[in-house]
N, C-alpha and C positions, 0 to 999 in steps of 0.2 A: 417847420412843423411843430417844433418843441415850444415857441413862442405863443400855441396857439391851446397850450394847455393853462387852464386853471390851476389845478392841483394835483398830487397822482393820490389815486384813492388806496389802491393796492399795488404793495413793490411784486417786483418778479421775484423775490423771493419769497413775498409772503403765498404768491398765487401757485409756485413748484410745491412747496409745501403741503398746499389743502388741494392740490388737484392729486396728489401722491398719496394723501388718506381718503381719496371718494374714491381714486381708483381701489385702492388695499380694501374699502370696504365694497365696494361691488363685486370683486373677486371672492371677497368671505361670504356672503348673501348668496351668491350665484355657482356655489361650488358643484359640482359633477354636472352643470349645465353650461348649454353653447350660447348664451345670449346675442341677437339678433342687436348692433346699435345703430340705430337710424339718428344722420348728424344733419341739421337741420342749417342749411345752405346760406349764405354765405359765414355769417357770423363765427357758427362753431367750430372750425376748420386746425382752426391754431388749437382750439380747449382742445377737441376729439383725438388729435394727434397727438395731445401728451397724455391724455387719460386711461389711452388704448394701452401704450405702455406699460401704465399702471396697472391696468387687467389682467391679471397668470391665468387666463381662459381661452381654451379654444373659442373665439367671437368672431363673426359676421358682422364687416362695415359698410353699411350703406348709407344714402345720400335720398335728402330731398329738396327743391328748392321752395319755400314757402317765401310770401310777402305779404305786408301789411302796411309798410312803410315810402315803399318808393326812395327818392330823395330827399325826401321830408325829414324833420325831427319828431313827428306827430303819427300813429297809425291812420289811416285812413278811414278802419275798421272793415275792409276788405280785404276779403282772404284770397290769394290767388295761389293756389296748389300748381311751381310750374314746372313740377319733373312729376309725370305720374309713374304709379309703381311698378317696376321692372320684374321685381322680386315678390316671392312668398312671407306670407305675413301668418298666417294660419298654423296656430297650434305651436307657434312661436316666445320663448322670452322675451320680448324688445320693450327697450330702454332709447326713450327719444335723447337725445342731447340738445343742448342748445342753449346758443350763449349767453339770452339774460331774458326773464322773466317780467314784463313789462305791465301792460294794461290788461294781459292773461286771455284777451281775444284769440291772437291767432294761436296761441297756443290750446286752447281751449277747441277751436276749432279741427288745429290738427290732430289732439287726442282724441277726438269723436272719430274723425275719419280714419284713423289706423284703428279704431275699438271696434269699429265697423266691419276689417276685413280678419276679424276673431282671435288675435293671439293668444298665447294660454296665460300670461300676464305684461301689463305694460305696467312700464312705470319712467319717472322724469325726472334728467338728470339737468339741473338749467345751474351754470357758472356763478351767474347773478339773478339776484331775487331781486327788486323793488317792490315793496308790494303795498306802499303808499302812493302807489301810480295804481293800483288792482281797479277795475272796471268789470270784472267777470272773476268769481272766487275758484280757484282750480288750488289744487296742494301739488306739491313735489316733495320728491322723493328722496333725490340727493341735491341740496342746495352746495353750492360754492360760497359765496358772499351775501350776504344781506348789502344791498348799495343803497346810498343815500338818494334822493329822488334831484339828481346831477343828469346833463345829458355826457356819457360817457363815453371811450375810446382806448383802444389799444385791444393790446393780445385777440385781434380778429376784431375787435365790434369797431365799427366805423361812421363818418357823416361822411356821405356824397360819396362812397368809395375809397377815402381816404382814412390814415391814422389806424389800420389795421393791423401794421406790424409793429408797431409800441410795444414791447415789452412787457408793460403794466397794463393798467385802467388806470384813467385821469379822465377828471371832468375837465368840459373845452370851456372855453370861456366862451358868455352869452353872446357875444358881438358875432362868434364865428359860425354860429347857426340858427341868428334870429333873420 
């Protein structure tokens, strides 16, 4: 697996580090409030789990599965929403999560569709930014990383299901997803 990296772009320590100050600062922003955090499926699993930590908030963790990608290295530019909402959204704090901010489609998409069921504020917390991949202009609210425009892997983000439990972020090498 490790043969099939390019480079590591961020160490595990640089990424305990800045997920330990989004956490500390959404805690300070959110204070005497129960922020609602919806983690946006498969990708953000590992980020969500440590940044929750980071929260000194009574917080609500929910889940969605969103896609755009399939098996591909490429969006599709099709949104397929495949866990619909279980839970209340109305009159809510929620704060989407999720692991890296790409061509801003599906995210853009899913911000309409939770702005739709009313909360009293959203806002978005994405790991990783690209935004020299941007195809649709959307802002966040808490970035992680600014990433180079690499196709990238580890701590959750993956190709084909694999390379999700890397430690880091490392770009793959071209051969392994052309």
């Amino acid at each position: 697996m490790r043969d099939d990296i390019k480079e590591i772009l961020f160490t595990e320590e640089q990424i305990s580090r800045r997920v330990m100050e989004l956490g500390e600062r959404i805690t300070k922003e959110y204070s005497g409030k129960s922020p609602l955090l919806i983690g946006i499926l498969k990708g953000c699993f590992i980020f969500l789990a440590d940044i929750a930590r980071y929260i000194d908030l009574d917080c609500e963790i929910r889940f969605l599965s969103v896609s755009s990608y399939g098996f591909s290295s490429v969006t599709s530019g099709k949104i397929k929403i495949e866990k619909e909402l279980d839970f209340e959204i109305a009159g809510r704090d929620v704060i989407i999560i999720e692991d890296i901010l790409d061509s801003g489609v599906t995210l853009t998409a899913l911000r309409n569709f939770i702005q739709e069921r009313a909360p009293s504020t959203l806002k978005i917390c994405a790991f990783l930014d690209k935004p020299e991949r941007r195809q649709i202009p959307i802002n966040i609210d808490y970035r992680g990383f600014e990433c180079p425009n690499e196709f990238v892997v580890g701590y959750g983000l993956d190709f084909a299901e694999r390379y999700r439990n890397l430690p880091f972020i490392a770009s793959l090498k071209p051969e392994i997803y052309s």
